[in-house]
Each structure stands twice: as structure tokens, then as C-alpha cells.
C-alpha positions as semicolon CSV with decimal commas, in nm:
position;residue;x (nm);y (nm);z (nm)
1;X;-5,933;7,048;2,160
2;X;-6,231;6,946;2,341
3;X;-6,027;6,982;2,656
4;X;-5,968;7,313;2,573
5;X;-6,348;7,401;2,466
6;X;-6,437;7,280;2,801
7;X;-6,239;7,459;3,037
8;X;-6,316;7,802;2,836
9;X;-5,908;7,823;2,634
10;X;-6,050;7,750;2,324
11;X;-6,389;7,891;2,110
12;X;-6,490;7,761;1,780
13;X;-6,797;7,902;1,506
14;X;-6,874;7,537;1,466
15;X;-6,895;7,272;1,676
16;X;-6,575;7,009;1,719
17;X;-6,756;6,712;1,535
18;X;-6,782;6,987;1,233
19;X;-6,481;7,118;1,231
20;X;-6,217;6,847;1,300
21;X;-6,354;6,626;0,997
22;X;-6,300;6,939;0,754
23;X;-5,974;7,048;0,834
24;X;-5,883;6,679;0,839
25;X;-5,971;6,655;0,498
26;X;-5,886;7,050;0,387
27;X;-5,481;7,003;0,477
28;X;-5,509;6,615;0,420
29;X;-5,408;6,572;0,821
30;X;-5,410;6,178;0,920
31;X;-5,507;6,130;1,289
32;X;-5,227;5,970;1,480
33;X;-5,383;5,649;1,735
34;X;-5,240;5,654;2,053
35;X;-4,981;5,330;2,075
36;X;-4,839;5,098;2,359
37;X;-4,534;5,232;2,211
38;X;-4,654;5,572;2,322
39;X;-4,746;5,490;2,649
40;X;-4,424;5,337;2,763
41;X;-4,244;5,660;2,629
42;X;-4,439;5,902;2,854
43;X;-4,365;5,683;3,163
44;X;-4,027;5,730;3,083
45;X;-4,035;6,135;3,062
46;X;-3,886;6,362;3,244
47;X;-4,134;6,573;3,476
48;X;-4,023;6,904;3,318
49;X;-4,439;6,915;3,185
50;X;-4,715;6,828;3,465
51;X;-4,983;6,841;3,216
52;X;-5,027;6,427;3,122
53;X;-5,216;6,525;2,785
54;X;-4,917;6,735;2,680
55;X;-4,677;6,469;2,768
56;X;-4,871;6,191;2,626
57;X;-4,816;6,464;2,273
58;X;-4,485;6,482;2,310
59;X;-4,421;6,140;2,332
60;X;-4,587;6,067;2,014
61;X;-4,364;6,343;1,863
62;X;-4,062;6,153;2,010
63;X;-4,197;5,816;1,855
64;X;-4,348;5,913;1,585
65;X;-4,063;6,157;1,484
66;X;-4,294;6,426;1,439
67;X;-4,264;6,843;1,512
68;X;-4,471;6,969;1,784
69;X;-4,732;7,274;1,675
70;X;-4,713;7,500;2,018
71;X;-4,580;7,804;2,214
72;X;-4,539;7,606;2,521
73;X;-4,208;7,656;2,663
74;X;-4,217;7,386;2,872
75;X;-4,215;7,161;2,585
76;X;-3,829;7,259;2,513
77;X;-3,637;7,027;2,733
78;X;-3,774;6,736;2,595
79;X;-3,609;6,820;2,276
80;X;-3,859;6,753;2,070
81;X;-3,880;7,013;1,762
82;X;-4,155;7,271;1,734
83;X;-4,307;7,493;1,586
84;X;-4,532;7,857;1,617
């Protein structure tokens, strides 16, 4: 997200250290630490993404067996499941 502020894709009414500790605790969200486990699985990705922060997401979906939240077609070949 603060990628995203930064570059002008995303605009919030509060700032980031505001917002991301109420929704946190509004939908009960746990953040998800970025593992060695992780890491090995986006070296061993497929280059159908170029974006390394994207990849790095949807190799936590992969080991984490989780469902992606995106629109991001170039997500699909991975396989992983989303949804928007």
C-alpha cells in the first residue's frame, strides 16, 4: 500500500499508520511475515508477473494456501485462487 501511495495508484483520508492498524483490528486481519519458505517459492516462479512485490504475494498465497484479493490478470497462470 505504501508502494502504491507513493507512486500516485492509491489515495487514502488518513494516513497508512492510521488506517492499516484499524482495519486490522475492524475485520480481525492477522498480518502474514514474510518466510524463507516464501522466498525460495518466488525464485522458483514462473516469469508470467515482472512485478517482484506481486510475485513475492503470490508466493505467500501458494505457501500459505491463501486466495489472492486482485483484478490482476497476470496473476492467473500461477494458479493461485482469487478474488474481486
Amino acid at each position: 500500500m505504501a508502494i502504491k501511495i507513493a507512486i500516485g495508484k492509491l489515495s487514502l483520508s488518513v494516513s497508512l499508520d492510521v488506517f492499516v492498524p484499524f482495519q486490522l483490528g475492524q475485520y480481525r486481519f492477522l498480518p502474514l511475515l514474510v518466510t524463507y519458505e516464501h522466498t525460495y517459492t518466488v525464485e522458483s516462479l514462473a516469469m508470467h508477473h515482472n512485478d517482484p512485490f506481486d510475485r513475492l504475494l503470490i508466493a505467500q498465497a501458494m505457501v500459505e494456501n491463501l486466495v489472492l484479493l486482485t483484478c490482476d490478470g497476470k496473476f492467473a497462470p500461477y494458479g493461485v485462487p482469487t478474488l474481486w
